[in-house]
C-alpha positions as CSV (number, residue, x, y, z in Angstrom):
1,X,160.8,-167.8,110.0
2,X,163.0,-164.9,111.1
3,X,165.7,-162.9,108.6
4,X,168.7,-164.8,109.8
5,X,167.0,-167.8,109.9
6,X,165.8,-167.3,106.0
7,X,169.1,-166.1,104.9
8,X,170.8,-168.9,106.4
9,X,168.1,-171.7,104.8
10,X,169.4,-169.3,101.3
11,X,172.6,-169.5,102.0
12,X,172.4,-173.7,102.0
13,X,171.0,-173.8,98.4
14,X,174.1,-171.3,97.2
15,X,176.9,-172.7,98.9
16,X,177.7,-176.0,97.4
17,X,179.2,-178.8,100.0
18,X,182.7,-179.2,99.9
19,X,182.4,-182.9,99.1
20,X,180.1,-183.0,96.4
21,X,182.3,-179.8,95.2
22,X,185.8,-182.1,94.9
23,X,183.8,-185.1,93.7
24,X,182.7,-183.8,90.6
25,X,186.1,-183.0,89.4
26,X,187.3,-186.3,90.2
27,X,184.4,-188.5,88.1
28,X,185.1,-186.5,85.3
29,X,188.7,-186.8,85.0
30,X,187.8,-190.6,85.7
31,X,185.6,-190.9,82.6
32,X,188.0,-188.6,80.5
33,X,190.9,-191.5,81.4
34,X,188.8,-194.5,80.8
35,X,187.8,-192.4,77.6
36,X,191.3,-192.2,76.4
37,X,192.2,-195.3,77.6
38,X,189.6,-197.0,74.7
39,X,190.9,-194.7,72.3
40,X,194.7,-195.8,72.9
41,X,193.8,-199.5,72.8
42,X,191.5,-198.9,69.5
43,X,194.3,-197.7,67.7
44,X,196.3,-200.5,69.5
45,X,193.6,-203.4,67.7
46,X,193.4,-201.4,64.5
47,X,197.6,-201.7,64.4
48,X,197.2,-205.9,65.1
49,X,194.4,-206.0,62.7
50,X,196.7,-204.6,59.9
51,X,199.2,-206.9,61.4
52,X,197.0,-210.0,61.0
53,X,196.3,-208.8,57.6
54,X,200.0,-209.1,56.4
55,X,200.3,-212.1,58.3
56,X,197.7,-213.9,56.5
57,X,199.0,-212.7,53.4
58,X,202.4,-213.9,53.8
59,X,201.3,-217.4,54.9
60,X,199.0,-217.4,51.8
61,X,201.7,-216.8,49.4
62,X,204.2,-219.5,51.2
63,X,201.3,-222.4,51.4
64,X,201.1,-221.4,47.8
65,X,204.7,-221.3,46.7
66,X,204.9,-224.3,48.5
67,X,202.1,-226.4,46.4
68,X,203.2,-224.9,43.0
69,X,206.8,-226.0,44.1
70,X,205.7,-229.5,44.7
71,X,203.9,-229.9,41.5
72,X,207.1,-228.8,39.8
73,X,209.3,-230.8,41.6
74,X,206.9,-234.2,40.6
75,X,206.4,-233.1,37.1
76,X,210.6,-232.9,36.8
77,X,211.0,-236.1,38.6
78,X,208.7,-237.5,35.5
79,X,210.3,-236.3,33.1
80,X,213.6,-237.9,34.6
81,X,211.8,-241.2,34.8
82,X,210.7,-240.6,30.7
83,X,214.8,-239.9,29.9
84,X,215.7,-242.3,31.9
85,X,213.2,-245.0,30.3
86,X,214.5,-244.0,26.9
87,X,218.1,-244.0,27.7
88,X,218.0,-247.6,28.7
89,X,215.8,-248.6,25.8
90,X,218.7,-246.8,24.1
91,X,221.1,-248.4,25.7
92,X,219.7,-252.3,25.2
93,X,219.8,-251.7,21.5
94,X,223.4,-250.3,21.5
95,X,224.4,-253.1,23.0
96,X,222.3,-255.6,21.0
97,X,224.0,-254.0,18.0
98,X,227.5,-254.0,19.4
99,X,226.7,-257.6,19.9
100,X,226.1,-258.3,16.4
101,X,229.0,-256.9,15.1
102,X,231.6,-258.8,17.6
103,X,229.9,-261.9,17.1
104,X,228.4,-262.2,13.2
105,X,231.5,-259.9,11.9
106,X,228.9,-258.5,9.1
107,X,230.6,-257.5,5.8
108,X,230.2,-253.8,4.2
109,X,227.3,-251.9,3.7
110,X,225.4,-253.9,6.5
111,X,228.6,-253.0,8.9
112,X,228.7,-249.6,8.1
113,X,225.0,-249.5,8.8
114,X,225.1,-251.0,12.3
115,X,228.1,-249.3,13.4
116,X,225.9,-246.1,12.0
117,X,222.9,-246.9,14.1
118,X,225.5,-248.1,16.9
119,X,227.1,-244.3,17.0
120,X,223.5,-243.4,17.1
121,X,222.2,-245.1,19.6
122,X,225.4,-243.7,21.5
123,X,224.9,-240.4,21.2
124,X,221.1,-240.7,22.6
125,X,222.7,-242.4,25.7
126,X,224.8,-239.3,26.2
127,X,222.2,-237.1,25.3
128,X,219.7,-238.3,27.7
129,X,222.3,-238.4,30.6
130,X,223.5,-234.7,30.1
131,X,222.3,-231.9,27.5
132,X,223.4,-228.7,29.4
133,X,222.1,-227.2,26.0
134,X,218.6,-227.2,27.1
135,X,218.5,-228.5,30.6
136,X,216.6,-231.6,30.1
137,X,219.3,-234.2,30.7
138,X,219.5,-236.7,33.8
139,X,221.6,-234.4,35.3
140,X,220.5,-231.2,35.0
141,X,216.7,-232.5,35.8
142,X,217.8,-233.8,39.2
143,X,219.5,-230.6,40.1
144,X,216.2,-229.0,38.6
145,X,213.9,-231.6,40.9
146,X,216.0,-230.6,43.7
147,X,215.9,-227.0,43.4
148,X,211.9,-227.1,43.6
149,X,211.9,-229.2,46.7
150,X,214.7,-227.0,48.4
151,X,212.0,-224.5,48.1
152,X,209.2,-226.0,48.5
153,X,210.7,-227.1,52.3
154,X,211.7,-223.5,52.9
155,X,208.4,-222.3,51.9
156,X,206.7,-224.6,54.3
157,X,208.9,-223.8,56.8
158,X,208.2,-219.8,56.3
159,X,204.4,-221.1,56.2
160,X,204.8,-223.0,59.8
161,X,206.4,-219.4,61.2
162,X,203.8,-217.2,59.6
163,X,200.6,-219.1,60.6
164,X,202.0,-219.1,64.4
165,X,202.2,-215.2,63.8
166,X,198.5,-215.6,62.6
167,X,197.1,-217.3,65.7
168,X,199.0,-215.3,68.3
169,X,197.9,-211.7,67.0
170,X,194.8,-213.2,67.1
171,X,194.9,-213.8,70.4
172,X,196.4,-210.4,71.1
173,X,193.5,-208.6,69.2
174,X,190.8,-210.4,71.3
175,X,192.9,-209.6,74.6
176,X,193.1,-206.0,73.1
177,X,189.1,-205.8,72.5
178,X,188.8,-207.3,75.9
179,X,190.6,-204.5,77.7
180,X,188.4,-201.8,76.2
181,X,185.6,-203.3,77.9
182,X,187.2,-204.7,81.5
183,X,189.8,-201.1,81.5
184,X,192.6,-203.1,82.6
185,X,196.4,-202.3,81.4
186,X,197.3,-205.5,82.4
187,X,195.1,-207.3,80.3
188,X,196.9,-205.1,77.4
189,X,200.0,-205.7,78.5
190,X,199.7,-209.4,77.9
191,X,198.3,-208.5,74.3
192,X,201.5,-206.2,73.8
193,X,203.4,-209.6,74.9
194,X,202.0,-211.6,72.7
195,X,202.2,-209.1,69.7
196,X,205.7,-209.0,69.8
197,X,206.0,-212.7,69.8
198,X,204.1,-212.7,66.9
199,X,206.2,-210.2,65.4
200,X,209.4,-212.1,66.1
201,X,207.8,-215.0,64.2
202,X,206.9,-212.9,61.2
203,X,210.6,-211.7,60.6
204,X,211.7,-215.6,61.4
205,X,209.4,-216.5,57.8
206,X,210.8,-214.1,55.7
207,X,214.4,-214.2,57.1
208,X,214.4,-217.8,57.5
209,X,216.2,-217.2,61.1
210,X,215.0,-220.3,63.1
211,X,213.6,-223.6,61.7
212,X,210.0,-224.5,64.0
């Protein structure tokens, strides 16, 4: 082999190739996008996660709030039924009294004791119907009994919004994990969609906005 021809063959080896030169450059800032690219939409499925977290909380407390409110709103209507039971026994003998005393006219002391048990008898009637003193009258029971079930329907309402929350950043997270593997912004973009609909929902159960 002659000089030029062995400098030349040299020459070859040191002299890179102009495409495999400009290629290099390119597959690396490939792999350095895709690499930040997972990174972004990690974060992005650690944010939903924390999200789902709240979200699950929150329709906890409301299925919870909305049992206990039940049970209270039963155990009130019982104890209407038990005032109500005793008001009308009360009643019957007021009246079986009053009857005696229109029609068998008794003569003093027995008179003085009926009309005694008669004011008595009275007085439970009223008693049973309304004693703002304590809150267990007829009255105040039923406003009681319908407080609880005024809140038990809100809280179910708040628990209808919160688990539709629930199930759609579900959906978001998998569509998030997804895209870290297929490298697609649109798939991401359709998590991002879904996230704020899930979002919307979650202010609609604490703010009571919209009835579902």
């Amino acid at each position: 082999m002659s000089g030029s021809a062995f400098e030349a063959h040299e020459a070859s080896h040191i002299v890179p190739v102009p495409h495999e030169h400009e290629a290099a450059p390119t597959e690396d800032h490939a792999r350095e996008q895709a690499e930040r690219f997972r990174k972004v939409v990690a974060l992005w499925v650690a944010v939903l996660a924390v999200l789902l977290a709240i979200t699950a909380m929150s329709h906890e407390q409301a299925a919870r709030h909305a049992v206990l409110d039940n049970i209270h709103a039963s155990d009130t209507y019982n104890f209407f039924q038990a005032k109500n039971i005793r008001q009308t026994a009360n009643q019957i003998a007021a009246n079986e009294v009053e009857a005696l005393l229109v029609m068998e006219n008794p003569a003093e002391p027995v008179r003085g004791q009926l009309e005694t048990q008669l004011a008595g008898y009275e007085a439970n009637v009223r008693r049973y119907e309304s004693e703002p003193e304590t809150g267990e009258g007829k009255q105040e029971l039923l406003v009681t009994a319908r407080g609880y079930e005024a809140s038990r329907d809100l809280a179910l309402i708040q628990a209808h919004s919160f688990i539709y929350a629930q199930v759609l950043l579900q959906i978001a997270i998998v569509l998030g994990s997804v895209s870290i593997l297929a490298l697609h912004k649109g798939v991401v973009a359709a998590s991002g969609v879904l996230a704020v609909a899930a979002l919307l929902l979650l202010a609609n159960g604490y703010l009571d906005i919209y009835h579902l």
